[in-house]
C-alpha positions as CSV (number, residue, x, y, z in Angstrom):
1,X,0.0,0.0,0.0
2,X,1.4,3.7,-1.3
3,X,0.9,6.4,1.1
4,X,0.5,10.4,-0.1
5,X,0.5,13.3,2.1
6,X,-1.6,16.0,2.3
7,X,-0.2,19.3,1.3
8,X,-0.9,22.5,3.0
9,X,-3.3,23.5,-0.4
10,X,-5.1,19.9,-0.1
11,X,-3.4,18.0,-2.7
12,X,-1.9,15.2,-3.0
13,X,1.0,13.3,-5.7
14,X,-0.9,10.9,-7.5
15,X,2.4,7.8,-6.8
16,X,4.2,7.0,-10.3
17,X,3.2,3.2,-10.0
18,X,-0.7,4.5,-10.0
19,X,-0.3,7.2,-12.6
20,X,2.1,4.3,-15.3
21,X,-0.5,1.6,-14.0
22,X,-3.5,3.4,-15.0
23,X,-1.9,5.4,-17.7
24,X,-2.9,9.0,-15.8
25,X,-1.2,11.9,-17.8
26,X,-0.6,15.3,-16.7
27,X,-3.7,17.3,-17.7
28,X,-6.2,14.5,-17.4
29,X,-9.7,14.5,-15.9
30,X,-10.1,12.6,-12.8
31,X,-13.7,12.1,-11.4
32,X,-13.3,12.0,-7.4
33,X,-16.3,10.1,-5.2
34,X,-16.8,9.6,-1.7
35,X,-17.7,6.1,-0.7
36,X,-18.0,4.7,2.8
37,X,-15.4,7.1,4.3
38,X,-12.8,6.8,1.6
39,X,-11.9,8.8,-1.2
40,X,-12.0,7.1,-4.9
41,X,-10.4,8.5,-8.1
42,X,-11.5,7.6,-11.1
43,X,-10.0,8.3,-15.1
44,X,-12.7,10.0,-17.2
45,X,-12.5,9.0,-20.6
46,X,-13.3,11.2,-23.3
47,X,-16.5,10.4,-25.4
48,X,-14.6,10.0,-28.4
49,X,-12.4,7.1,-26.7
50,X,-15.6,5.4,-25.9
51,X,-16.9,4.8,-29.6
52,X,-16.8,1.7,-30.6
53,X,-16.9,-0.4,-27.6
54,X,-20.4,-2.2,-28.2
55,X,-19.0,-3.4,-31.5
56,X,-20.2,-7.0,-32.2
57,X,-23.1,-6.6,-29.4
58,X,-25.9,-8.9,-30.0
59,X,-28.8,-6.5,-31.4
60,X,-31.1,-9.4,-32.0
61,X,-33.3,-8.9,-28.8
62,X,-37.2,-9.2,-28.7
63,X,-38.2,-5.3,-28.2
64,X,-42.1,-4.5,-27.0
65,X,-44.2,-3.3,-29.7
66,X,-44.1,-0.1,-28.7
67,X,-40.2,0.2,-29.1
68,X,-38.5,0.6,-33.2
């Protein structure tokens, strides 16, 4: 387990490890959530990173009548 420290402005250095495990770049977008006492950061991916990632999903549901 990596501890940070809290700076006098209420940041903290994000350890090398974490940033090169998740791939976190200066600049990015972090989304930050409190959970049960603890703090959670996660990467926000842009939209455009997202596209594509239903490809091959199986569209061949039965949809209600009411539904195109």
């Amino acid at each position: 387990m990596q501890a940070v420290t809290v700076s006098p402005k209420f940041q903290v250095v994000i350890p090398q490890a974490v940033r090169e495990a998740l791939h976190i770049e200066a600049g990015q977008k972090l989304q930050v959530l409190v959970l049960d006492n603890r703090i959670e950061l996660l990467p926000m991916e842009p939209a455009q990173a997202l596209r594509g990632f239903l490809a091959g999903i199986d569209t061949g549901v039965e949809r209600e009548d009411d539904r195109a």
